[in-house]
N, C-alpha and C positions, 0 to 999 in steps of 0.2 A: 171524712174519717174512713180509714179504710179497715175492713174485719176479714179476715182471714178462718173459716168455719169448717173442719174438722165431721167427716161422718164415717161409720164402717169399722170402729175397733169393735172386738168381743172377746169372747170364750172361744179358743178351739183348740184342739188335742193336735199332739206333735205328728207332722205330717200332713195337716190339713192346710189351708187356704184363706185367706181373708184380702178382701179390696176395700182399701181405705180412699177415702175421695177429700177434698179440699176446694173451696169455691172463694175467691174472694169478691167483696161488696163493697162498694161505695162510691166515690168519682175521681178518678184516674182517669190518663193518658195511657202509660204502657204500664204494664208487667214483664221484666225480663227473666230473671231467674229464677225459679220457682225447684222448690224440693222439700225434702220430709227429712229429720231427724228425728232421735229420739234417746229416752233417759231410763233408766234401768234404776231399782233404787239402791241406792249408794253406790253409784256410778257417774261418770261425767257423761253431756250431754253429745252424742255423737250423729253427725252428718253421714245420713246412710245411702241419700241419691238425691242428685240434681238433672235438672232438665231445662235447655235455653230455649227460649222462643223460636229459636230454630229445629227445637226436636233434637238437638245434641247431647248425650246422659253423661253421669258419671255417676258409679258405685262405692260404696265404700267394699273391701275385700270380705268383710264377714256376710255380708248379702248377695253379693257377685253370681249371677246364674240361677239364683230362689227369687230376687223382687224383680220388679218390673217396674218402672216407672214412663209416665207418659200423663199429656196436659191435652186438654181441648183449650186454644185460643177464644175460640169463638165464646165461651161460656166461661171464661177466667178462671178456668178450673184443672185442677193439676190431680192424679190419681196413684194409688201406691198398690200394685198386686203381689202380694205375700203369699209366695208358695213355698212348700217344704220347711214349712216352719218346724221352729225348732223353742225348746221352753226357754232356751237363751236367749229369744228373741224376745221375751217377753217385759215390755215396757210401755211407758207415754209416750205415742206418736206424736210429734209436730210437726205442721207445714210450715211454711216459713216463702218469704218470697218477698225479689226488690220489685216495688211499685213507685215509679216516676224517682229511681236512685235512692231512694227510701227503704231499708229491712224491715218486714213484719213478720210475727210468729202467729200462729193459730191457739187457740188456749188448748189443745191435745186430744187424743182418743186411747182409751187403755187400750193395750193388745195381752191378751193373756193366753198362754200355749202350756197346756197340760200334759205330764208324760203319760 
């Protein structure tokens, strides 16, 4: 069984920072793609960065140059750096990530950005 565990959302006022982190557990061979979306409410669910086991990203345009994303191998763990946030950003984060060609979600972390 593999779990996908979510830490690092909170409160924080526009213009500030938050690092979301993501670990996953259980018994696997590989992890290839690993990234973070997220859901806004009454909104659809939107893929905002990925990262291959090679360290190769891709952004969605409304976070392009504010997040950051990047993984430890070594610790099956994948991390989300939120800067310049904005209250538009404000949602449930998920990780999400193929393990042995398999998709798994994270159960989320709120992120909430105050004006």
């Amino acid at each position: 069984q593999v779990q996908l565990v979510e830490s690092g959302g909170g409160l924080v006022q526009a213009g500030g920072s938050l690092r979301l982190s993501c670990a996953a557990s259980g018994t696997f061979f590989s992890i290839t793609l690993m990234g973070w979306s997220r859901q806004a409410p009454g909104k659809q669910r939107e893929q905002v960065a990925r990262i291959t086991s090679g360290g190769s990203t891709n952004y969605a345009d409304s976070v392009k140059d504010r997040f950051t994303i990047s993984r430890d191998n070594a610790r099956n763990a994948v991390f989300l750096d939120l800067n310049s946030l904005k209250p538009e950003d404000t949602a449930v984060y998920y990780c999400n990530a193929v393990v042995d060609t398999r998709f798994y979600w994270g159960q989320g972390t709120q992120v909430t950005v105050s004006s």
